[in-house]
N, C-alpha and C positions, 0 to 999 in steps of 0.2 A: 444577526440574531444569536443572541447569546446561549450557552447549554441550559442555564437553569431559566433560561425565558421560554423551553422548549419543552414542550409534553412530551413525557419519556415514551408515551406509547406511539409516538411517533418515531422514535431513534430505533435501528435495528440494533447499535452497537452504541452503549453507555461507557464511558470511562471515567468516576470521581474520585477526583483527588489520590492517583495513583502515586506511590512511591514504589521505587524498583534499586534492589540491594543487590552485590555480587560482594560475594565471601564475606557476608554479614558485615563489610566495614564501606565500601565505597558505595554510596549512593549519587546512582546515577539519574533519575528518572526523581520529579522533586515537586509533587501533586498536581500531577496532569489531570485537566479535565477538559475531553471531545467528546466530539456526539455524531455518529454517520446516521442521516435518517435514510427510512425504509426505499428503496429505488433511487436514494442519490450518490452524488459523487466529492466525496472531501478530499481535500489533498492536506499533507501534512509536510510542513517545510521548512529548512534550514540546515546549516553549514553543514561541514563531515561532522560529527561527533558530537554534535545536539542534540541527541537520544532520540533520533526518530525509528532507527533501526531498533532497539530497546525494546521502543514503546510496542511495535507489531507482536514482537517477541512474546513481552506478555499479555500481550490478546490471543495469541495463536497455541500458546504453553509452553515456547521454545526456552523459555530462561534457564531451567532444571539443567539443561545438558552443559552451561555454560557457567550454572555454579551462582547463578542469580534465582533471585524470587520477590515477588510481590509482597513489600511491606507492610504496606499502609494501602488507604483507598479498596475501591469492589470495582470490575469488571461486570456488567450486564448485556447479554446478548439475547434478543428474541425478550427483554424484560426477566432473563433469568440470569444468578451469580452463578459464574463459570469458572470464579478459584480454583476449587475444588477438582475442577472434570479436566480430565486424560488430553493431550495432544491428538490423538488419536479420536476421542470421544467429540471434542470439538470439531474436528476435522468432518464426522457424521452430523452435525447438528447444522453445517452447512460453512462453518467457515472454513476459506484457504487462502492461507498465505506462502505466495509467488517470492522466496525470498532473493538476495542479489547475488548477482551472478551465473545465470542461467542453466541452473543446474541439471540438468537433464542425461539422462540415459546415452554416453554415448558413442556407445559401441550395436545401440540399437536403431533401428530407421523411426525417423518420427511416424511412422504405421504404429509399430512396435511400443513407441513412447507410449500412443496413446490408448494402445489396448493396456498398457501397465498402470496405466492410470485411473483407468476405470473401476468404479467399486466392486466389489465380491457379487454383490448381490443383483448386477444389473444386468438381463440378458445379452445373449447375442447380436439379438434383435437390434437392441434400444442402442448397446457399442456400437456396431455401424453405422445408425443414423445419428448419433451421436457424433462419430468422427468425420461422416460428410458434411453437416454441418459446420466442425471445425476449417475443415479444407473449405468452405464456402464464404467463413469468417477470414481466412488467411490462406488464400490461392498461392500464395509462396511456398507453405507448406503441402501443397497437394502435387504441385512439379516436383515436388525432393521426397514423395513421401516413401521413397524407397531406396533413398541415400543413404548411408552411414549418419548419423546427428549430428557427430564430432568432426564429419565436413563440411556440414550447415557455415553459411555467415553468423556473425554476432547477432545480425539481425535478425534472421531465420532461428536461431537459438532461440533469441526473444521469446518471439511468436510461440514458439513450440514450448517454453515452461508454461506461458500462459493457458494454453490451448490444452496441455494435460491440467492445468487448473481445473476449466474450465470440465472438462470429463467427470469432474466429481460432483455436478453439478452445484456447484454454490451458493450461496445467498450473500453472502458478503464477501466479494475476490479484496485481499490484501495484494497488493502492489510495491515492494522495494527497492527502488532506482532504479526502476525498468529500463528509464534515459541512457544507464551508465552505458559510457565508451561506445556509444552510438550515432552514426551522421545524422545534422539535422533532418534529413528528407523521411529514414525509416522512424525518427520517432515521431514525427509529425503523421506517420502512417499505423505506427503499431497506437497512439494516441486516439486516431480517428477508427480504430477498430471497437479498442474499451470504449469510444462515448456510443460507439453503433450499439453495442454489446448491450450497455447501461439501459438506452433508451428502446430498443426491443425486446429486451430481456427481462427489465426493471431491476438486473444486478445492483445493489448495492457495491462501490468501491468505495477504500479507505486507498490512498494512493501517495507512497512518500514519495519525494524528488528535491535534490538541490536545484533541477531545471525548475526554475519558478517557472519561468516565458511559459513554457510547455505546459506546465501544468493547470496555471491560472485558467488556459483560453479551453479549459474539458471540465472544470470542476464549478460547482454553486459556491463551494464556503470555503475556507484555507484557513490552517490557524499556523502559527509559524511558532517553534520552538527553537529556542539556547539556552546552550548549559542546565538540560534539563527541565526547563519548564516553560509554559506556555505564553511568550509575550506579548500576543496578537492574534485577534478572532476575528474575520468580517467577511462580507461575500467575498469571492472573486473580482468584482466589480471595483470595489474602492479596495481590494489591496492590490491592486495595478496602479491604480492612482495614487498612493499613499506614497508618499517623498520617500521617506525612508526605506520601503520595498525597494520603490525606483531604485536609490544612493544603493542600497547593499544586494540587492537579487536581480534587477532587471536592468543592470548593465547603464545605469546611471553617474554610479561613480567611482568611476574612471580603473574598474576593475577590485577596487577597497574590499574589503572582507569586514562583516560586522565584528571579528573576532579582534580587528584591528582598531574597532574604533572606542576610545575610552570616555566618549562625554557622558558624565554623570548624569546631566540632567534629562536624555536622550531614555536612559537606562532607568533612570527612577520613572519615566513617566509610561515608558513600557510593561514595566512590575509593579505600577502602581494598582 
Protein backbone atom coordinates (compact mmCIF):
# COMPACT_ATOMS: atom_id res chain seq x y z
CA UNK A 1 0.00 0.00 0.00
CA UNK A 2 1.34 2.90 -1.30
CA UNK A 3 1.79 6.52 1.02
CA UNK A 4 -0.39 8.54 -1.27
CA UNK A 5 -2.98 5.42 -1.54
CA UNK A 6 -3.11 5.99 2.27
CA UNK A 7 -5.46 8.42 4.36
CA UNK A 8 -3.25 10.78 6.12
CA UNK A 9 -5.39 10.64 9.11
CA UNK A 10 -4.46 7.33 9.42
CA UNK A 11 -0.48 7.77 9.43
CA UNK A 12 0.72 8.92 12.92
CA UNK A 13 3.97 10.01 11.21
CA UNK A 14 3.93 11.62 7.38
CA UNK A 15 7.17 12.34 5.56
CA UNK A 16 6.63 14.16 1.72
CA UNK A 17 9.07 14.41 -0.50
CA UNK A 18 11.83 15.13 2.21
CA UNK A 19 15.16 16.47 1.12
CA UNK A 20 18.01 16.76 3.90
CA UNK A 21 21.17 19.27 3.44
CA UNK A 22 24.38 19.38 5.62
CA UNK A 23 26.46 22.67 5.15
CA UNK A 24 24.08 23.73 2.48
CA UNK A 25 26.13 21.78 -0.38
CA UNK A 26 25.82 17.85 0.25
CA UNK A 27 22.57 16.49 -0.05
CA UNK A 28 22.01 13.72 1.40
CA UNK A 29 18.34 12.54 1.88
CA UNK A 30 16.67 13.05 -2.02
CA UNK A 31 12.65 13.18 -1.47
CA UNK A 32 11.68 10.67 0.92
CA UNK A 33 8.43 9.85 1.24
CA UNK A 34 7.04 7.15 4.33
CA UNK A 35 4.11 6.78 6.24
CA UNK A 36 4.20 4.96 9.91
CA UNK A 37 0.27 4.36 10.62
CA UNK A 38 -1.28 4.91 14.04
CA UNK A 39 -0.35 1.50 16.25
CA UNK A 40 1.98 0.03 13.47
CA UNK A 41 5.21 -1.04 12.84
CA UNK A 42 7.46 0.03 9.64
CA UNK A 43 10.80 -0.72 9.38
CA UNK A 44 13.13 1.23 7.14
CA UNK A 45 16.07 -0.54 5.29
CA UNK A 46 19.29 -0.67 3.67
CA UNK A 47 23.09 -0.62 3.45
CA UNK A 48 25.47 1.72 5.91
CA UNK A 49 24.98 5.07 4.53
CA UNK A 50 21.68 5.08 2.58
CA UNK A 51 20.38 7.90 4.81
CA UNK A 52 18.24 5.82 7.01
CA UNK A 53 20.06 7.27 10.14
CA UNK A 54 19.39 10.87 8.39
CA UNK A 55 16.10 10.31 7.74
CA UNK A 56 15.13 9.79 11.95
CA UNK A 57 17.45 12.69 12.47
CA UNK A 58 15.03 14.82 10.70
CA UNK A 59 12.00 13.52 12.28
CA UNK A 60 13.37 13.77 15.73
CA UNK A 61 15.11 17.50 15.08
CA UNK A 62 18.66 15.99 15.60
CA UNK A 63 20.09 17.54 12.13
CA UNK A 64 20.78 21.20 13.76
CA UNK A 65 23.68 19.78 15.89
CA UNK A 66 25.24 18.22 13.00
CA UNK A 67 25.15 21.22 10.56
CA UNK A 68 22.27 19.66 8.54
CA UNK A 69 18.50 20.78 7.83
CA UNK A 70 15.57 19.96 6.08
CA UNK A 71 15.37 21.42 2.60
CA UNK A 72 12.64 20.73 0.74
CA UNK A 73 9.54 18.44 1.54
CA UNK A 74 7.19 18.80 5.30
CA UNK A 75 7.31 16.43 8.04
CA UNK A 76 3.59 15.70 9.74
CA UNK A 77 3.25 14.22 13.03
CA UNK A 78 -0.25 13.68 14.77
CA UNK A 79 -1.33 15.58 11.08
CA UNK A 80 0.60 18.61 12.35
CA UNK A 81 4.03 20.29 10.62
CA UNK A 82 6.70 19.92 12.98
CA UNK A 83 9.66 21.86 10.96
CA UNK A 84 9.45 24.48 12.90
CA UNK A 85 9.07 22.66 16.78
CA UNK A 86 12.19 22.18 19.27
CA UNK A 87 14.02 18.72 19.60
CA UNK A 88 12.87 18.91 22.85
CA UNK A 89 9.31 20.06 21.97
CA UNK A 90 8.91 17.10 19.87
CA UNK A 91 10.18 14.88 22.28
CA UNK A 92 6.68 16.31 24.52
CA UNK A 93 4.42 15.63 21.68
CA UNK A 94 5.29 12.00 22.04
CA UNK A 95 8.14 11.28 19.70
CA UNK A 96 11.49 9.37 20.74
CA UNK A 97 14.16 8.44 18.98
CA UNK A 98 16.37 5.48 20.58
CA UNK A 99 19.36 6.61 18.54
CA UNK A 100 22.70 3.98 17.70
CA UNK A 101 24.77 3.01 19.98
CA UNK A 102 23.30 2.59 23.27
CA UNK A 103 23.78 5.57 24.80
CA UNK A 104 22.92 5.46 28.09
CA UNK A 105 23.95 6.72 31.49
CA UNK A 106 26.80 4.93 32.51
CA UNK A 107 28.15 5.52 35.43
CA UNK A 108 24.47 5.22 36.72
CA UNK A 109 22.40 1.78 37.55
CA UNK A 110 19.77 1.15 35.09
CA UNK A 111 17.38 2.16 38.47
CA UNK A 112 19.03 5.44 38.08
CA UNK A 113 18.70 5.47 33.97
CA UNK A 114 15.28 5.18 34.42
CA UNK A 115 14.39 7.76 36.98
CA UNK A 116 16.57 10.10 34.60
CA UNK A 117 14.49 9.48 32.11
CA UNK A 118 11.28 10.23 33.25
CA UNK A 119 9.65 13.49 32.44
CA UNK A 120 9.46 16.63 34.87
CA UNK A 121 6.06 16.42 35.31
CA UNK A 122 5.29 12.85 36.05
CA UNK A 123 4.94 11.75 39.79
CA UNK A 124 6.40 9.48 42.04
CA UNK A 125 3.72 7.47 41.93
CA UNK A 126 3.35 6.94 38.10
CA UNK A 127 7.88 6.64 37.93
CA UNK A 128 7.56 3.56 39.85
CA UNK A 129 4.87 1.92 38.26
CA UNK A 130 6.22 3.00 35.35
CA UNK A 131 9.78 1.31 35.89
CA UNK A 132 8.04 -2.03 37.19
CA UNK A 133 6.51 -2.29 34.21
CA UNK A 134 9.80 -1.67 32.40
CA UNK A 135 11.51 -4.52 34.52
CA UNK A 136 8.34 -6.80 33.59
CA UNK A 137 9.08 -5.86 29.81
CA UNK A 138 12.84 -6.63 30.22
CA UNK A 139 13.54 -9.19 33.42
CA UNK A 140 17.16 -8.74 32.43
CA UNK A 141 17.04 -5.50 33.40
CA UNK A 142 15.42 -5.98 36.83
CA UNK A 143 18.41 -8.72 37.91
CA UNK A 144 21.07 -5.65 37.04
CA UNK A 145 18.93 -3.02 38.08
CA UNK A 146 21.37 -2.05 40.69
CA UNK A 147 24.50 -2.68 38.55
CA UNK A 148 26.80 -0.06 37.36
CA UNK A 149 25.01 0.35 33.34
CA UNK A 150 28.66 0.49 31.90
CA UNK A 151 28.87 -3.20 33.24
CA UNK A 152 25.57 -4.17 31.45
CA UNK A 153 26.09 -6.56 28.33
CA UNK A 154 25.58 -5.04 24.81
CA UNK A 155 22.45 -6.50 25.15
CA UNK A 156 21.30 -5.35 28.38
CA UNK A 157 22.53 -1.81 27.04
CA UNK A 158 20.01 -2.33 24.47
CA UNK A 159 17.17 -2.97 26.59
CA UNK A 160 17.98 -0.13 28.90
CA UNK A 161 18.22 2.86 26.06
CA UNK A 162 14.94 1.47 24.94
CA UNK A 163 13.25 1.14 28.28
CA UNK A 164 14.36 4.81 29.27
CA UNK A 165 12.58 5.53 25.85
CA UNK A 166 9.93 4.08 26.72
CA UNK A 167 9.61 6.21 30.40
CA UNK A 168 8.78 9.09 28.41
CA UNK A 169 6.02 7.48 27.39
CA UNK A 170 5.82 7.66 23.48
CA UNK A 171 3.63 7.35 20.74
CA UNK A 172 5.83 6.92 18.20
CA UNK A 173 9.42 4.94 19.59
CA UNK A 174 12.16 5.62 16.63
CA UNK A 175 14.48 2.59 16.70
CA UNK A 176 18.22 2.94 15.08
CA UNK A 177 20.08 -0.37 14.58
CA UNK A 178 19.11 -1.69 17.60
CA UNK A 179 20.53 -5.15 15.88
CA UNK A 180 23.93 -3.38 15.91
CA UNK A 181 26.84 -5.77 17.18
CA UNK A 182 24.33 -8.01 18.80
CA UNK A 183 24.12 -12.18 18.93
CA UNK A 184 21.34 -13.48 16.98
CA UNK A 185 19.54 -14.99 20.17
CA UNK A 186 19.17 -11.21 22.05
CA UNK A 187 17.95 -9.58 18.95
CA UNK A 188 15.42 -12.04 18.29
CA UNK A 189 14.60 -11.26 21.94
CA UNK A 190 14.86 -7.44 22.40
CA UNK A 191 12.76 -7.89 18.62
CA UNK A 192 9.97 -9.98 20.54
CA UNK A 193 9.87 -7.39 23.29
CA UNK A 194 9.00 -4.16 20.73
CA UNK A 195 6.40 -6.47 18.80
CA UNK A 196 4.97 -7.29 22.67
CA UNK A 197 5.23 -3.54 23.39
CA UNK A 198 3.56 -2.59 19.66
CA UNK A 199 0.67 -4.94 20.18
CA UNK A 200 -0.21 -4.06 23.93
CA UNK A 201 0.58 -0.82 23.87
CA UNK A 202 -0.58 0.19 20.33
CA UNK A 203 3.18 2.12 20.17
CA UNK A 204 3.61 3.10 17.07
CA UNK A 205 7.42 2.05 15.65
CA UNK A 206 9.45 3.50 12.84
CA UNK A 207 12.44 0.83 13.14
CA UNK A 208 15.76 1.24 10.95
CA UNK A 209 17.96 -1.97 10.43
CA UNK A 210 20.45 -3.21 7.93
CA UNK A 211 19.12 -6.83 9.63
CA UNK A 212 16.45 -7.28 7.05
CA UNK A 213 15.76 -11.09 8.47
CA UNK A 214 15.12 -9.49 11.81
CA UNK A 215 13.22 -6.88 10.84
CA UNK A 216 10.89 -8.13 8.16
CA UNK A 217 9.36 -11.06 10.54
CA UNK A 218 8.16 -7.83 13.54
CA UNK A 219 7.14 -5.25 10.97
CA UNK A 220 3.64 -4.80 8.45
CA UNK A 221 5.46 -2.48 5.66
CA UNK A 222 9.31 -1.97 4.90
CA UNK A 223 10.37 0.60 2.42
CA UNK A 224 14.14 0.26 1.63
CA UNK A 225 16.39 3.17 0.90
CA UNK A 226 19.95 3.93 -1.24
CA UNK A 227 21.82 6.58 -1.90
CA UNK A 228 19.11 8.62 -0.41
CA UNK A 229 16.04 7.71 -1.66
CA UNK A 230 13.29 5.44 -1.48
CA UNK A 231 13.50 2.39 -4.03
CA UNK A 232 10.90 0.04 -2.66
CA UNK A 233 7.60 0.07 -0.65
CA UNK A 234 5.58 -3.14 -0.01
CA UNK A 235 4.31 -5.27 2.93
CA UNK A 236 6.67 -7.45 4.75
CA UNK A 237 5.17 -10.25 3.17
CA UNK A 238 6.42 -9.77 -0.55
CA UNK A 239 9.63 -7.95 0.38
CA UNK A 240 10.86 -11.38 1.79
CA UNK A 241 9.80 -12.92 -1.37
CA UNK A 242 11.20 -10.28 -3.61
CA UNK A 243 14.38 -11.78 -5.55
CA UNK A 244 16.16 -8.83 -5.22
CA UNK A 245 15.67 -8.49 -1.18
CA UNK A 246 16.49 -12.11 -1.30
CA UNK A 247 20.09 -11.50 -3.82
CA UNK A 248 21.06 -8.20 -1.54
CA UNK A 249 19.52 -8.34 2.20
CA UNK A 250 18.53 -11.89 3.07
CA UNK A 251 21.54 -13.72 2.42
CA UNK A 252 20.61 -14.85 -1.15
CA UNK A 253 23.56 -13.73 -2.86
CA UNK A 254 26.16 -15.21 -1.84
CA UNK A 255 27.05 -12.33 0.59
CA UNK A 256 26.94 -9.27 -2.63
CA UNK A 257 26.13 -5.70 -1.35
CA UNK A 258 23.61 -3.69 -3.60
CA UNK A 259 26.32 -1.01 -3.50
CA UNK A 260 28.16 -3.57 -5.56
CA UNK A 261 25.97 -4.29 -8.05
CA UNK A 262 25.90 -1.87 -11.31
CA UNK A 263 22.92 -3.36 -13.48
CA UNK A 264 21.34 -0.52 -15.13
CA UNK A 265 18.28 -1.85 -15.75
CA UNK A 266 17.83 -3.42 -12.21
CA UNK A 267 18.26 0.34 -11.06
CA UNK A 268 16.03 2.12 -13.52
CA UNK A 269 13.19 -0.10 -12.71
CA UNK A 270 13.80 0.44 -8.88
CA UNK A 271 13.66 4.51 -9.49
CA UNK A 272 11.27 4.19 -11.98
Amino acid sequence: MAQNETNLDDLILSLNSIEVMYDSVLLAIKGVSIGVPRGGMVALLGSNGAGKSTTLKAISGLLKAERGKVSRGDIRFDGKLIGDISPQDRVAMGICHVIEGRRVFEHLTPDENLDAAAPQSMSRRKIASEKERMYEYFPRLADRKSSQSGYLSGGEQQMLAIARALMTQPRLLMLDEPSLGLAPFLVAEIFGIIQRINKEQGLSVLLVEQNAIAALEIVSHGYLIENGRVVMHDTAESLKKNSDIQEFYLGGGEGKNFQDIKHYSRRKRWLS
